[in-house]
C-alpha positions in Angstrom: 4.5 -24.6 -44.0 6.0 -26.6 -46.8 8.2 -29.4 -44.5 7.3 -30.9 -40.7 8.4 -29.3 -37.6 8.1 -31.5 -34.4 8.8 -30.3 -30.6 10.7 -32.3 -28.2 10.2 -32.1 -24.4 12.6 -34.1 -21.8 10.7 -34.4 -18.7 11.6 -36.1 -15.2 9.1 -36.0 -12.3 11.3 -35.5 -9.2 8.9 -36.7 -7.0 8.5 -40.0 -8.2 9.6 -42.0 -5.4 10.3 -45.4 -7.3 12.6 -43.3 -9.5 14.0 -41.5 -6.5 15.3 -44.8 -5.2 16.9 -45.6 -8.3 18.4 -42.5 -8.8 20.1 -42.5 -5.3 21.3 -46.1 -5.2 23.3 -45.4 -8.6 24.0 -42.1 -7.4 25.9 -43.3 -4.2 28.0 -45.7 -6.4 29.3 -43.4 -8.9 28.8 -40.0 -7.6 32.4 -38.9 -5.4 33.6 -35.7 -6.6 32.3 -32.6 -5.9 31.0 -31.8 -9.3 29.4 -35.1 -9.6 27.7 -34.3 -6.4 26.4 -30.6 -8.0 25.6 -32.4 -11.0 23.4 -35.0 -9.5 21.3 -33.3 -6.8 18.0 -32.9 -6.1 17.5 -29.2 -7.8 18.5 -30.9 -11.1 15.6 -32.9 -10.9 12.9 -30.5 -9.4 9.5 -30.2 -10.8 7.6 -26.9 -10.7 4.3 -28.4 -11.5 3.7 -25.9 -14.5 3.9 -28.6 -17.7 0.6 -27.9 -18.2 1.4 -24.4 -19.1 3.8 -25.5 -21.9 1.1 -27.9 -23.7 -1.8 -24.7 -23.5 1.6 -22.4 -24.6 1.8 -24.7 -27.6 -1.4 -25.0 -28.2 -2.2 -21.5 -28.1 0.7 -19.9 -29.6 2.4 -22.9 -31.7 -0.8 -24.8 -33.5 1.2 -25.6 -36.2 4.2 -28.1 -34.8 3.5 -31.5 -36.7 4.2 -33.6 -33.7 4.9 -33.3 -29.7 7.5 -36.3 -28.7 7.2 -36.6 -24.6 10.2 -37.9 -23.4 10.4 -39.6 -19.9 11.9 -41.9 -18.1 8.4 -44.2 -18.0 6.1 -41.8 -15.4 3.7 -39.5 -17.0 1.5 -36.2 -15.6 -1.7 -38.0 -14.2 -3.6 -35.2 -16.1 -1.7 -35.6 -19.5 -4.1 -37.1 -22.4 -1.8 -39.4 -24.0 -4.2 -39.9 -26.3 -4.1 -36.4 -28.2 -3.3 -37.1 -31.9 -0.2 -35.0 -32.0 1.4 -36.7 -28.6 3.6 -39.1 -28.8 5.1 -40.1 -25.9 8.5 -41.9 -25.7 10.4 -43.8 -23.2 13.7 -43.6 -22.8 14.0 -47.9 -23.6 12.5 -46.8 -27.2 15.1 -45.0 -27.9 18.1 -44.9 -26.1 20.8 -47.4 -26.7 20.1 -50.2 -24.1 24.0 -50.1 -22.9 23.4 -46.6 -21.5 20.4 -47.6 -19.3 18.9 -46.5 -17.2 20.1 -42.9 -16.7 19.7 -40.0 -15.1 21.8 -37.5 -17.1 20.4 -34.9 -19.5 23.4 -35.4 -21.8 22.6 -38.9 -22.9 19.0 -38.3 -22.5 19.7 -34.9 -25.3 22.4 -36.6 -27.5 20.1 -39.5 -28.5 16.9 -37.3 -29.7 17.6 -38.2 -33.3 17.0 -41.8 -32.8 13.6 -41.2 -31.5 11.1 -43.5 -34.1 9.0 -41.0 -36.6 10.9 -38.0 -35.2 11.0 -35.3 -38.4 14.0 -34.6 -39.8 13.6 -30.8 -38.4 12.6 -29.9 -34.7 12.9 -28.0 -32.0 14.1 -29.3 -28.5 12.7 -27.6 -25.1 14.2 -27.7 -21.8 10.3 -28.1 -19.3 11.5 -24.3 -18.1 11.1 -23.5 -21.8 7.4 -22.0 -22.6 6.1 -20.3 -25.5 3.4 -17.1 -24.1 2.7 -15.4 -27.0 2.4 -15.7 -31.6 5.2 -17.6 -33.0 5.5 -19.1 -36.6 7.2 -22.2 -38.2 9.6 -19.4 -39.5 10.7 -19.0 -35.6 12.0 -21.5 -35.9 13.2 -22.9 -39.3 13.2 -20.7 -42.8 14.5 -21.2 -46.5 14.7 -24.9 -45.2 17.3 -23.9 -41.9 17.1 -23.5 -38.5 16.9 -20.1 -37.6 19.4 -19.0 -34.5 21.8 -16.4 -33.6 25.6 -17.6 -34.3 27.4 -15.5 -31.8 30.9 -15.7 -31.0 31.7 -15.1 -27.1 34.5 -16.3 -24.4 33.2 -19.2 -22.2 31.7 -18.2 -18.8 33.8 -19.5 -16.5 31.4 -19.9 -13.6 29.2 -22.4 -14.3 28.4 -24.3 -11.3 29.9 -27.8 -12.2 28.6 -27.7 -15.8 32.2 -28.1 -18.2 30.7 -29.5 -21.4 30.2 -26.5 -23.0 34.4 -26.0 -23.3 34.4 -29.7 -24.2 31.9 -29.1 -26.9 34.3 -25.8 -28.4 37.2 -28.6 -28.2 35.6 -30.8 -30.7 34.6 -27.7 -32.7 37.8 -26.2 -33.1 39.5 -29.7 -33.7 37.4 -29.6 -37.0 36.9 -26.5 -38.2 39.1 -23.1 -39.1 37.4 -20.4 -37.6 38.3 -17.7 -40.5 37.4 -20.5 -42.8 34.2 -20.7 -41.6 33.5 -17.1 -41.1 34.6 -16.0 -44.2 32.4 -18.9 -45.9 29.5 -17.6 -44.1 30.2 -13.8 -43.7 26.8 -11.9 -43.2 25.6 -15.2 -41.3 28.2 -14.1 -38.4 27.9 -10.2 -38.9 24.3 -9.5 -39.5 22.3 -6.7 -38.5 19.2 -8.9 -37.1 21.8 -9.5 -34.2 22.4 -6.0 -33.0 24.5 -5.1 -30.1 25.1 -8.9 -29.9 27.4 -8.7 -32.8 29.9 -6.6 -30.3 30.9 -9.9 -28.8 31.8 -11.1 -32.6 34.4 -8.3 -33.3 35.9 -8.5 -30.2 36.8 -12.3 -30.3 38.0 -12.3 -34.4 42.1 -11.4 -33.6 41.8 -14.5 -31.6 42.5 -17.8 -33.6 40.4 -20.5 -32.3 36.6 -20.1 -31.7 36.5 -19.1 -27.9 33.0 -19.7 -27.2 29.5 -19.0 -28.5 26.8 -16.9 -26.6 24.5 -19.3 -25.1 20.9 -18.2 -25.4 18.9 -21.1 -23.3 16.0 -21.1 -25.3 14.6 -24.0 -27.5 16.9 -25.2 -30.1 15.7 -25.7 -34.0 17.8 -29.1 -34.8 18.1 -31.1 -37.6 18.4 -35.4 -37.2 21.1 -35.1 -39.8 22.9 -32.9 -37.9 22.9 -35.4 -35.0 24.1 -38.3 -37.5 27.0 -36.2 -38.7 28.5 -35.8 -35.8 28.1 -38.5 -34.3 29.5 -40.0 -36.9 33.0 -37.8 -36.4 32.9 -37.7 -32.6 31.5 -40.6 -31.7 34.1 -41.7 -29.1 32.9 -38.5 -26.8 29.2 -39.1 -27.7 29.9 -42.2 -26.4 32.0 -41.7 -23.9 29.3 -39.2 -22.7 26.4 -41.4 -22.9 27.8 -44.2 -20.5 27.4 -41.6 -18.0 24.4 -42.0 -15.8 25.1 -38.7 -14.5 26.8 -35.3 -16.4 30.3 -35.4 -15.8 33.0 -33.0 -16.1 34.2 -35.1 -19.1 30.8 -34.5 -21.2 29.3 -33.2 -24.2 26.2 -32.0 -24.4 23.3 -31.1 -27.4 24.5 -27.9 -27.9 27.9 -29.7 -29.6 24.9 -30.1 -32.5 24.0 -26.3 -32.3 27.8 -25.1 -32.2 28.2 -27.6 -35.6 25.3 -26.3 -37.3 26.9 -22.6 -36.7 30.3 -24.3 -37.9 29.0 -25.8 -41.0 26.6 -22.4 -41.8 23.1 -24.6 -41.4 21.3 -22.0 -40.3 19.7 -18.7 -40.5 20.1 -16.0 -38.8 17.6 -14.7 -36.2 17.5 -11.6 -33.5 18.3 -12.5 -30.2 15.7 -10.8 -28.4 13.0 -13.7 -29.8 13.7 -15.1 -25.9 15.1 -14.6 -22.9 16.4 -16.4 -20.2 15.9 -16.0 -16.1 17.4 -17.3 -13.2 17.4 -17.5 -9.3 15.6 -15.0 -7.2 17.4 -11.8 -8.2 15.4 -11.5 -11.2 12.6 -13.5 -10.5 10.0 -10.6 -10.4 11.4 -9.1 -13.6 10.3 -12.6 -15.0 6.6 -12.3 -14.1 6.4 -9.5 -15.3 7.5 -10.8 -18.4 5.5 -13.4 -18.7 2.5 -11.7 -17.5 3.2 -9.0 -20.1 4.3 -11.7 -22.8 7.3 -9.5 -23.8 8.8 -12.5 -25.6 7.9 -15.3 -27.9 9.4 -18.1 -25.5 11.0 -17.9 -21.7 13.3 -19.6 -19.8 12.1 -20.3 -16.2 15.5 -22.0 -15.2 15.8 -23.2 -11.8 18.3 -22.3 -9.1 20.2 -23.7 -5.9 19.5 -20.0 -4.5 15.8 -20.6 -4.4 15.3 -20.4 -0.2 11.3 -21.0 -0.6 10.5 -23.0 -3.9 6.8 -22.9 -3.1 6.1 -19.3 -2.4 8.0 -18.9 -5.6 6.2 -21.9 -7.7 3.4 -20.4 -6.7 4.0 -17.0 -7.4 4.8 -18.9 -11.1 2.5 -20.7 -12.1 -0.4 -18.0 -10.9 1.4 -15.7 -13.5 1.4 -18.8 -16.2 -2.4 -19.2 -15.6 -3.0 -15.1 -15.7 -2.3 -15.7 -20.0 -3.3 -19.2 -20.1 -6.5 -19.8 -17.6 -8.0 -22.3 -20.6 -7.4 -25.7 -19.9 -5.7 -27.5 -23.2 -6.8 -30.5 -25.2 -3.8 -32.0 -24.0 -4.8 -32.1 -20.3 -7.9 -35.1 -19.0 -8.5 -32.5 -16.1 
């Protein structure tokens, strides 16, 4: 591997009941709508008590990331050995803009990544319901010097739960870029074969002038700090604007504005879609073990649900299949 490749991880222990009182004594003063209301509660915040499946995932599966950056809010895993070489853990007050502070939104918590101190100029940014279970190589992730990803062009799903930043990210995209322009500059980076069926969605949006959308895949994100400059740079007034949220808003961005720009501007490489896959709520929860259990993937997305009706029989059911491919405790864990 010629050039560094750090992971970030955003953590927030939902149990912490210091933070807890913080949390709700902001949230009663500018939480009122509806949306802010989704956008706030408790299952945003909920902790499955499987991180230390994602450090022996690494370990295991990803030896050769430069650098872990551990991003919380100031509380840490009582097991975690912040001591490991390639830890370094980051507070949010060494990094984020003091102005912002404190907060309790994702968005700000994502938008200021590039700022973190030593950060390489690539990495990759996980979601903690993002785990690596089986082989994966730098070239994952980044190759011929770009982040590898799957630029996919499909209409916006309209039926996401109080989360609106994704058409307020296409806004900003289409305000700056032709999409035939940017097709036609890039051709076999939008129509390539590595995509497959995938590429269905493509052909079907191209009579249609603006981009309407891009296929969101939920998996860890390759980025680029100079991606993040650039546009905040140009957008900075909804970065901004976004930021002095503490909680997401219907008015938000959110990081994958930086993803969509990297697709706009052709900084990446293409990558099959199948590298991943996403699962939520209970309907396909068993389909999930089995997948991990199996390691069908590279990576998984374990996302959490407000239609979870027991979250412990179900954590437990989790983490038992997480510890059926990873019963080895890491270097990463004291006990």
């Amino acid at each position: 591997m010629s050039e560094k490749i750090d992971f970030i991880i955003a953590w927030v222990d939902g149990s912490d009941p210091a933070w807890n009182r913080l949390r709700l004594r902001y949230q009663k003063m500018e939480c009122n709508e509806f949306s802010d209301l989704w956008n706030s509660s408790d299952v945003r915040f909920r902790d499955w008590d499987n991180l230390r499946y994602w450090f022996r995932g690494v370990e295991k599966f990803a030896p050769w990331v430069n650098k872990i950056h551990f991003v919380t809010c100031g509380h840490l895993p009582k097991w975690l050995n912040i001591n490991h070489p390639k830890l370094n853990v980051v507070f949010h007050n060494q990094y984020i803009p003091k102005k912002y502070l404190p907060t309790f939104s994702s968005h700000c918590i994502e938008l200021n990544f590039h700022r973190i101190p030593d950060l390489s100029e690539k990495f990759v940014y996980f979601n903690d319901d993002m785990f690596i279970i089986s082989e994966t190589t730098s070239e994952d992730f980044f190759k011929n010097g770009l982040p590898c990803d799957a630029a996919i062009i499909s209409p916006i799903h309209l039926i996401q739960n109080g989360i609106r930043a994704e058409i307020n990210d296409m806004y900003i995209i289409n305000r700056y870029f032709n999409k035939n322009d940017v097709i036609k500059k890039n051709y076999f980076k939008w129509f390539n074969p590595v995509y497959g069926k995938y590429l269905i969605r493509t052909v079907l949006m191209m009579p249609f002038k603006n981009f309407s959308g891009f296929f969101i895949h939920h998996m860890p994100t390759s980025l680029c700090k100079t991606t993040y400059s650039s546009v905040w740079d140009i957008a900075h007034a909804e970065l901004n604007n976004t930021c002095s949220h503490r909680f997401r808003k219907t008015t938000d961005v959110n990081q994958w504005l930086f993803e969509f720009w990297q697709y706009a501007t052709g900084l990446f490489t293409p990558r099959k879609v199948n590298v991943g896959k996403m699962f939520e709520g209970e309907k396909c929860f068993d389909e999930m073990i089995q997948c991990i259990e199996e390691q069908k993937f590279k990576m998984i997305c374990c996302n959490d649900s407000i239609d979870y009706r027991n979250i412990e029989v179900y954590q437990k059911r989790l983490n038992k299949a997480f510890e059926k491919i990873f019963p080895d405790r890491s270097e990463f864990e004291l006990f």
